[in-house]
C-alpha positions as CSV (number, residue, x, y, z in Angstrom):
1,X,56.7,54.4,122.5
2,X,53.1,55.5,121.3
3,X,52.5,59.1,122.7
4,X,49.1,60.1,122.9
5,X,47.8,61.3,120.0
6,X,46.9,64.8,121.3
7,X,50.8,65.8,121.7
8,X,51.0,65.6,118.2
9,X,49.0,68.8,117.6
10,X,50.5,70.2,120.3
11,X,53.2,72.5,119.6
12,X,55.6,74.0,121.2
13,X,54.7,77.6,120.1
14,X,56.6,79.9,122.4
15,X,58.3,82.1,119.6
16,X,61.4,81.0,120.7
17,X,65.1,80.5,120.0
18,X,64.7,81.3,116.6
19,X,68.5,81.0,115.7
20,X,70.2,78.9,118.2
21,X,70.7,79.7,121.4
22,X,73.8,81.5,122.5
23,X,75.4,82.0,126.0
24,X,77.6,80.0,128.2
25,X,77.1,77.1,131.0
26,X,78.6,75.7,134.1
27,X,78.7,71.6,133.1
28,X,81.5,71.2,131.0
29,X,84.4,73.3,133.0
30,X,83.5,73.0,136.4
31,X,81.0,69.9,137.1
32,X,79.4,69.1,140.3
33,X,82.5,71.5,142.2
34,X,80.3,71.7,145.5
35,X,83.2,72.5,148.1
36,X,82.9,75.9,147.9
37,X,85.2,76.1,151.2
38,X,88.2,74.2,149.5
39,X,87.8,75.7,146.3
40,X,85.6,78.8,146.4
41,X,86.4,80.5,142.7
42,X,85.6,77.8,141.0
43,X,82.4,75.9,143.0
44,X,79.1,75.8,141.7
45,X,78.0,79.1,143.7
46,X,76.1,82.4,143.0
47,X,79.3,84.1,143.0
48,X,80.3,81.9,139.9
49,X,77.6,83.1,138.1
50,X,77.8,86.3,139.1
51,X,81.0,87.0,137.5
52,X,80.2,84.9,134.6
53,X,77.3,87.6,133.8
54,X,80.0,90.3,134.1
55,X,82.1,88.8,132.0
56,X,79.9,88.2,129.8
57,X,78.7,91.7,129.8
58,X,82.0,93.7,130.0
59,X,84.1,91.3,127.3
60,X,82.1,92.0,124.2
61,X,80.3,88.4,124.3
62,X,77.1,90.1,125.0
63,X,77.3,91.9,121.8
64,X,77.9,89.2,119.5
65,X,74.6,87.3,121.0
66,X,76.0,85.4,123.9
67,X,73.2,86.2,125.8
68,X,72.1,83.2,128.3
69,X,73.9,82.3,131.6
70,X,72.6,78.6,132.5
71,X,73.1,77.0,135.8
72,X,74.1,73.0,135.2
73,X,73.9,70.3,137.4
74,X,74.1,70.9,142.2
75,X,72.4,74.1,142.7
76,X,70.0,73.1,144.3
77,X,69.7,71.8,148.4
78,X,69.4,68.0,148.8
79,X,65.7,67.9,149.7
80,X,62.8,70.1,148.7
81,X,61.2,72.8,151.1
82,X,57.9,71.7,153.4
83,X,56.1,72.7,150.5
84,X,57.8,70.5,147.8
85,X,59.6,73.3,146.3
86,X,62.4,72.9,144.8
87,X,65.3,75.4,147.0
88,X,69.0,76.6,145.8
89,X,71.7,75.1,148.4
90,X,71.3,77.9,151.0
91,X,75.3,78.0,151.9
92,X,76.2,78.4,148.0
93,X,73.4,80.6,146.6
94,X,72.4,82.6,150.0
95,X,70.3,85.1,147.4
96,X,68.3,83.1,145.7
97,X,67.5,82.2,142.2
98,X,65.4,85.0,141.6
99,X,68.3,87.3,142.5
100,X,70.7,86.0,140.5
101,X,68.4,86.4,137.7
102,X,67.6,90.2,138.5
103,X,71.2,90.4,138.4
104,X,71.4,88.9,134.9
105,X,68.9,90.8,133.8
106,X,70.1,94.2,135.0
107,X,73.4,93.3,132.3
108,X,71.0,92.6,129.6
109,X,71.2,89.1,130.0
110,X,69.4,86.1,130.6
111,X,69.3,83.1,133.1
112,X,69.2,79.6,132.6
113,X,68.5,76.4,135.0
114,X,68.6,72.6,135.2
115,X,66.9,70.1,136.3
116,X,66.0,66.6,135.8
117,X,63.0,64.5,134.6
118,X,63.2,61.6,137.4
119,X,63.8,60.6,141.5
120,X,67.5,62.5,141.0
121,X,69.4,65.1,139.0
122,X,72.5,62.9,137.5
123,X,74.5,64.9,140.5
124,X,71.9,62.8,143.2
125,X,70.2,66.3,144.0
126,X,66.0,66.3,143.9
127,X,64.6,65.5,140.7
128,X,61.0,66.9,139.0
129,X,59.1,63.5,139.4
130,X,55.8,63.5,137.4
131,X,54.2,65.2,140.2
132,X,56.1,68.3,140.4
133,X,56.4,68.7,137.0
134,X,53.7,71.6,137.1
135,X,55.1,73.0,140.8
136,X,59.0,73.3,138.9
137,X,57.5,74.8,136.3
138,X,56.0,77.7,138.0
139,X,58.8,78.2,140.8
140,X,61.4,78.6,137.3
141,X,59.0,81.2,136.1
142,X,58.4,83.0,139.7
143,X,62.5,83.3,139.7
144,X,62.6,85.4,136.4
145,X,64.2,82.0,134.4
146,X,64.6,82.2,130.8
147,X,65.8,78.9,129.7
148,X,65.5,75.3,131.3
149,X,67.5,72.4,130.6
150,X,65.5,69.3,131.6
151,X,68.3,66.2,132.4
152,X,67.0,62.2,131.9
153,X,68.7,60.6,134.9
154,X,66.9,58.2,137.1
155,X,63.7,58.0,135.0
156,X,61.9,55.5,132.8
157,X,61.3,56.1,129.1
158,X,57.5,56.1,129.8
159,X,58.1,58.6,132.4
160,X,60.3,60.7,129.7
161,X,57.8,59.8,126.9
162,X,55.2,62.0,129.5
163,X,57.2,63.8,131.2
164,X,58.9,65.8,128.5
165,X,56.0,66.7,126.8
166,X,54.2,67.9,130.1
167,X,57.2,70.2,130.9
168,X,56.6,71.6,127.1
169,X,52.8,72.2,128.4
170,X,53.7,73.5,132.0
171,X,56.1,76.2,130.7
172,X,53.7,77.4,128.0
173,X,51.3,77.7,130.8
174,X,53.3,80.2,133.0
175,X,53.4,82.8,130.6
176,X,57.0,83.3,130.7
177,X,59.0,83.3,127.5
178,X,61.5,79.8,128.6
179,X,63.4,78.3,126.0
180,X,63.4,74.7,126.6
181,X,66.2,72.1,126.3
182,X,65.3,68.6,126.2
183,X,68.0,65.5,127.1
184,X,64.7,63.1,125.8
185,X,67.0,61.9,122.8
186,X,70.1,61.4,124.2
187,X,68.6,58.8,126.9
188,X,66.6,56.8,123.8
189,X,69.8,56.7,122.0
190,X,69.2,59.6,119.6
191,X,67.9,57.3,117.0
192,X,64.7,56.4,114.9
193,X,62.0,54.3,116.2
194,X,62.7,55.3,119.8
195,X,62.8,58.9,119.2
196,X,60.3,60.7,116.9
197,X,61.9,64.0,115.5
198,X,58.3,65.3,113.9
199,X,57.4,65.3,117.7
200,X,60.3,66.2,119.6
201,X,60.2,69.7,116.8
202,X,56.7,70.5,118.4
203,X,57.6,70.0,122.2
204,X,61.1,71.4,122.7
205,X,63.3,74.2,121.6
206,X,66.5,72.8,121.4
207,X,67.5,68.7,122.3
208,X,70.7,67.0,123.5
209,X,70.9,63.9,121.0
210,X,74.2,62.3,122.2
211,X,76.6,61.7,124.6
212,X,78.2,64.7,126.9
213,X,81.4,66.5,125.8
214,X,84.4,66.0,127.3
215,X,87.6,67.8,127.3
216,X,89.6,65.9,124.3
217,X,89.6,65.7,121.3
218,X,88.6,62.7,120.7
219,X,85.1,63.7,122.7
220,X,84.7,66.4,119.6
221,X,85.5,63.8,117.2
222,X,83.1,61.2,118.5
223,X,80.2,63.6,118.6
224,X,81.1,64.7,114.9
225,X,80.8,61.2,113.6
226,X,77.9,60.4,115.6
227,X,75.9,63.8,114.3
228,X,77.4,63.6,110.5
229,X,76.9,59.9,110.5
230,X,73.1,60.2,111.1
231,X,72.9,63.1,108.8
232,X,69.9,62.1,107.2
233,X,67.7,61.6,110.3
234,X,69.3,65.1,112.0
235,X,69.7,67.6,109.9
236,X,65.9,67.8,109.1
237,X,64.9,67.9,112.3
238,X,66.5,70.9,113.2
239,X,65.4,74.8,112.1
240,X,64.0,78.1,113.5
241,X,62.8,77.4,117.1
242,X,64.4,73.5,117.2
243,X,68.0,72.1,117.5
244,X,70.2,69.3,117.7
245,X,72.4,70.1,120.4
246,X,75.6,68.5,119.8
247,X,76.5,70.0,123.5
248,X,78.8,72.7,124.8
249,X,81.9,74.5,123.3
250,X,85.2,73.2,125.1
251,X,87.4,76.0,123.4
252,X,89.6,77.6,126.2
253,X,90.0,75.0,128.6
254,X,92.4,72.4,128.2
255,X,91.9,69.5,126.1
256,X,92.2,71.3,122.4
257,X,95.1,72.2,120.6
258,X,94.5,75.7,118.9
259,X,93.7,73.9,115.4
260,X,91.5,71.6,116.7
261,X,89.4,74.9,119.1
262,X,88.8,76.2,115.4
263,X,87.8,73.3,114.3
264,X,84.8,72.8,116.9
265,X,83.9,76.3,116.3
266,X,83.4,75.9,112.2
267,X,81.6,72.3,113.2
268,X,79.1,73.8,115.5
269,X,78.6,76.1,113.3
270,X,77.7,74.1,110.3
271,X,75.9,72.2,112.5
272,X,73.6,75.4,113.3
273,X,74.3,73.6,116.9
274,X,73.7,75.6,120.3
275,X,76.7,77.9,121.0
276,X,77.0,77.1,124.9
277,X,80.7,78.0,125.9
278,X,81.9,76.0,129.1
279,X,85.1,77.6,130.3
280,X,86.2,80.0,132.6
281,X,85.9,83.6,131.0
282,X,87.9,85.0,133.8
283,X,91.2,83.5,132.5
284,X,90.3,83.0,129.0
285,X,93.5,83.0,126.4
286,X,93.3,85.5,123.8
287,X,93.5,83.2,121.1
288,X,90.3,81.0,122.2
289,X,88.2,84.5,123.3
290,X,89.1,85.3,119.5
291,X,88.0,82.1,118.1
292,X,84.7,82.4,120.1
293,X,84.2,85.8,118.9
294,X,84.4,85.7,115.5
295,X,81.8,88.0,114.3
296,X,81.3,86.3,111.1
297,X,81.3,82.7,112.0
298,X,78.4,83.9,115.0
299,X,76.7,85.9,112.0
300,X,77.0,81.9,110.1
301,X,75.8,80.1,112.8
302,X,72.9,82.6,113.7
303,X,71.8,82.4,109.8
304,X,67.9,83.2,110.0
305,X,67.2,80.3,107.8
306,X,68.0,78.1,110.4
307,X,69.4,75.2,108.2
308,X,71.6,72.4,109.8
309,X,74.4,72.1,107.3
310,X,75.8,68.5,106.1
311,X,78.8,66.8,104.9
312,X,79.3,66.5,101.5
313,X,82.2,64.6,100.8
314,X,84.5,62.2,102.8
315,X,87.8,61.7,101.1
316,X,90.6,59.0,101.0
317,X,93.1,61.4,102.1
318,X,91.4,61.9,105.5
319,X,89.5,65.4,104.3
320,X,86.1,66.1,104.7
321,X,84.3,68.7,102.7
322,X,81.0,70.3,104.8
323,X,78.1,72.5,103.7
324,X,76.0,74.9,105.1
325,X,72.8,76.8,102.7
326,X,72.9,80.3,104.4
327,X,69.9,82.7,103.3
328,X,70.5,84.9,100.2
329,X,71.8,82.1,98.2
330,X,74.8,82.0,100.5
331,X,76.9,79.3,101.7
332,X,79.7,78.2,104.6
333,X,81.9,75.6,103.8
334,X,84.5,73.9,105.8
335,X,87.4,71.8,104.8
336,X,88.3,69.8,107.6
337,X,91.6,67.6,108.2
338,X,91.9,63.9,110.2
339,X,95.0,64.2,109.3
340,X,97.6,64.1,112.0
341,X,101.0,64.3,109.7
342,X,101.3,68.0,108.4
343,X,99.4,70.8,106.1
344,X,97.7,69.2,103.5
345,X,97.2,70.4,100.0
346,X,93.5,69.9,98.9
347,X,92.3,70.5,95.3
348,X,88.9,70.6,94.1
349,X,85.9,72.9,92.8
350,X,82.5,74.2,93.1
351,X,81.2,72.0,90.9
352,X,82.5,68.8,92.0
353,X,80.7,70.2,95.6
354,X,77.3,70.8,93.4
355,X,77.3,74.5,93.2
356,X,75.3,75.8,90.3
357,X,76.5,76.3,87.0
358,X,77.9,79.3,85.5
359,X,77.6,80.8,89.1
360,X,80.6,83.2,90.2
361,X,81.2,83.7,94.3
362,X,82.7,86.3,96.2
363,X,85.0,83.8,98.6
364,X,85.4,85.5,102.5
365,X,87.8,83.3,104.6
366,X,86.2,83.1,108.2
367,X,89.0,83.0,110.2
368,X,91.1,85.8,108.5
369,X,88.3,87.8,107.7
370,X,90.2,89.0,104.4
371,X,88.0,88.4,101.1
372,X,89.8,86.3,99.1
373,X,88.4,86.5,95.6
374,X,86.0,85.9,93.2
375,X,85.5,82.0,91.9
376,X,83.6,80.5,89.4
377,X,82.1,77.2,89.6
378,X,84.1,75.1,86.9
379,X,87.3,76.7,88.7
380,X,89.5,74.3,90.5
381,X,91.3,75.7,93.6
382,X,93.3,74.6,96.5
383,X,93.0,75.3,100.2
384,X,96.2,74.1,102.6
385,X,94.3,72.7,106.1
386,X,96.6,72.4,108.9
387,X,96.1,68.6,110.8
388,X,93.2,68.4,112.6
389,X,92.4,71.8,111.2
390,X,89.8,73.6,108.8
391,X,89.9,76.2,106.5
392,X,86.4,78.0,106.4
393,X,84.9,79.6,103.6
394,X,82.1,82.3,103.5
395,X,80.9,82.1,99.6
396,X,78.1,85.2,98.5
397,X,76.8,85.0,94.9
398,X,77.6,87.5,92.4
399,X,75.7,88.2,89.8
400,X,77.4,86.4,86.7
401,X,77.6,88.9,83.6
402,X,77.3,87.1,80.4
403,X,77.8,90.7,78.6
404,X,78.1,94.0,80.1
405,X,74.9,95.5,81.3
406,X,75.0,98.3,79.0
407,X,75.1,96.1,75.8
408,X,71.7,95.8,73.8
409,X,69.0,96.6,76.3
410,X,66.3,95.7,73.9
411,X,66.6,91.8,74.4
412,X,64.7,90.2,77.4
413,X,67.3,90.5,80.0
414,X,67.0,86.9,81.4
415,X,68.4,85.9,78.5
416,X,71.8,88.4,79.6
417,X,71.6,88.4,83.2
418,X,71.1,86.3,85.9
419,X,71.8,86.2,89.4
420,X,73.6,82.9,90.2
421,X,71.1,81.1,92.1
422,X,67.7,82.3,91.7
């Protein structure tokens, strides 16, 4: 669709989410749960939220940058005020908004909210038609929101073609820092012509580019071949202050096998994707809270230089080989299994994966933690991946000696010494 020229040069300049976003959201583990008298732990209700933020705040998430709390999807009542505000359900949020964001706040955390760029929200609850686009905008800000996730149900594509871009104007405008998620993309099919990346990079933060996660396995491994398949349109796109959002982390609920939670984890995370946990932190299994809190997997994905890693090879035997560039001439890599038969044996080196010659690498395995060694390029090594597994690698540069340092200072030490990938 041809956007008016001026979006072009207008950008989305709020300074945020320069590393992507971290937190956790309602959609994925609990839905459009309204009956809050049939079920009231787990309904979409303030209470919900409120013990998510002390979770959150009390379990060491907070720390490692899991920062945002974000509403999904039936918060709100099914009609507007007099005034064509948009009001939470009064039974299930009897505070507010704007209290439950003081109290997010007050734990050093911050609030997200949905809505939805058409008639209805996907859930059939008011929607921010063209008109209110400014009005939503404002009431977000007034409540102390920090992020906004704007949905695509019930709307055209030339009402998301001017909608989206609006929003992008009408947050700016409030003054408020909101980071802003866009589902534009995944309702155009995610896809050149019909969605312009260049553009999308100037209006929105972070974007939803596929189809919603579901609980399997066979959800991750769609989205996986849908982002990796598209590589070449993606992984450009995204970068300080603009994702892909490959959508939220199901680790901890029930559809993934413990191999398979690690293996979303090191995806996301070479995917520099959004880490958005949907799962229920109250009765979260050891081994999934320790997947998700992997300090140097989060330090990985929250890699200042913001690129979107790729795969690099795609083997016979069912292995795939991805890379990440991390800044200091560091890298992530992640051998991945599709293998559903047993631990497989796979042998290569950093040469055949295009490292630099003559380079040497400090090698960190992410999930033990344990440095493993030094390697050189030419080397060939093996790493055993479980089925539907990955081993993940953490590779630093070392500076490769030719000669001692000591020996004949006199010659022009370029010729002696180099770093390995200056």
């Amino acid at each position: 669709l041809a956007l008016d020229l001026a979006l072009t040069s207008m950008a989305l300049e709020n300074g945020l989410a320069r590393t992507p976003p971290m937190g956790w959201m309602s959609w994925e583990r609990f839905r459009c749960n309204v009956d809050c008298q049939a079920d009231p732990r787990n309904c979409i209700s303030e209470q919900l939220f409120f013990e998510m933020a002390d979770r959150l705040a009390e379990d060491g998430w907070r720390e490692l940058g899991y920062e945002y709390i974000n509403i999904d999807d039936c918060w709100s009542a099914k009609q507007r005020d007099t005034a064509g505000q948009l009001v939470p359900d009064p039974k299930r949020f009897p505070s507010g908004i704007k209290a439950l964001a003081d109290y997010v706040h007050a734990r050093g955390l911050k609030l997200g909210i949905y809505g939805d760029l058409g008639i209805f929200t996907c859930g059939g609850y008011p929607g921010t038609m063209l008109e209110h686009v400014k009005q939503d905008a404002q009431t977000f800000a007034a409540w102390g929101v920090d992020m906004l996730k704007l949905d695509g149900c019930y709307s055209s594509a030339e009402e998301q073609a001017k909608g989206y871009p609006e929003m992008a104007r009408a947050l700016n405008a409030t003054g408020r820092p909101i980071v802003y998620s866009c589902s534009w993309p995944a309702y155009q099919g995610g896809l050149p012509p019909k969605v312009n990346y260049t553009i999308l990079a100037e209006i929105c933060n972070l974007w939803r580019n596929y189809d919603d996660i579901q609980d399997s396995w066979d959800s991750v491994l769609s989205i996986v071949d849908w982002f990796f398949t598209n590589q070449d349109v993606l992984q450009p796109a995204a970068g300080p202050g603009h994702w892909n959002d490959p959508d939220m982390l199901i680790i901890g609920n029930f559809g993934l096998s413990y191999e398979q939670s690690r293996s979303q984890m090191a995806l996301w995370t070479v995917m520099a994707a959004p880490l958005l946990m949907s799962t229920d932190l109250r009765t979260i299994s050891p081994s999934a809270k320790e997947i998700l809190q992997n300090h140097l997997m989060i330090q990985i994905n929250q890699d200042p230089l913001g690129i979107q890693g790729r795969r690099i090879v795609k083997e016979k035997s069912h292995i795939e080989v991805f890379l990440r560039p991390l800044s200091q001439a560091a890298s992530a890599l992640v051998f991945f299994s599709r293998r559903t038969d047993m631990p497989f044996r796979y042998t290569t080196s950093l040469a055949k994966l295009h490292f630099p010659e003559d380079a040497v690498y400090e090698v960190q395995d992410v999930y033990i933690g344990k440095i493993i060694g030094t390697l050189k390029t030419a080397d060939n090594f093996s790493v055993i991946i479980n089925p539907s597994g990955v081993v993940m690698w953490y590779l630093r540069p070392m500076a490769l000696l030719v000669q001692p340092w000591h020996v004949d200072r006199q010659q022009a030490p370029g010729k002696r010494f180099r770093p390995a990938l200056l």
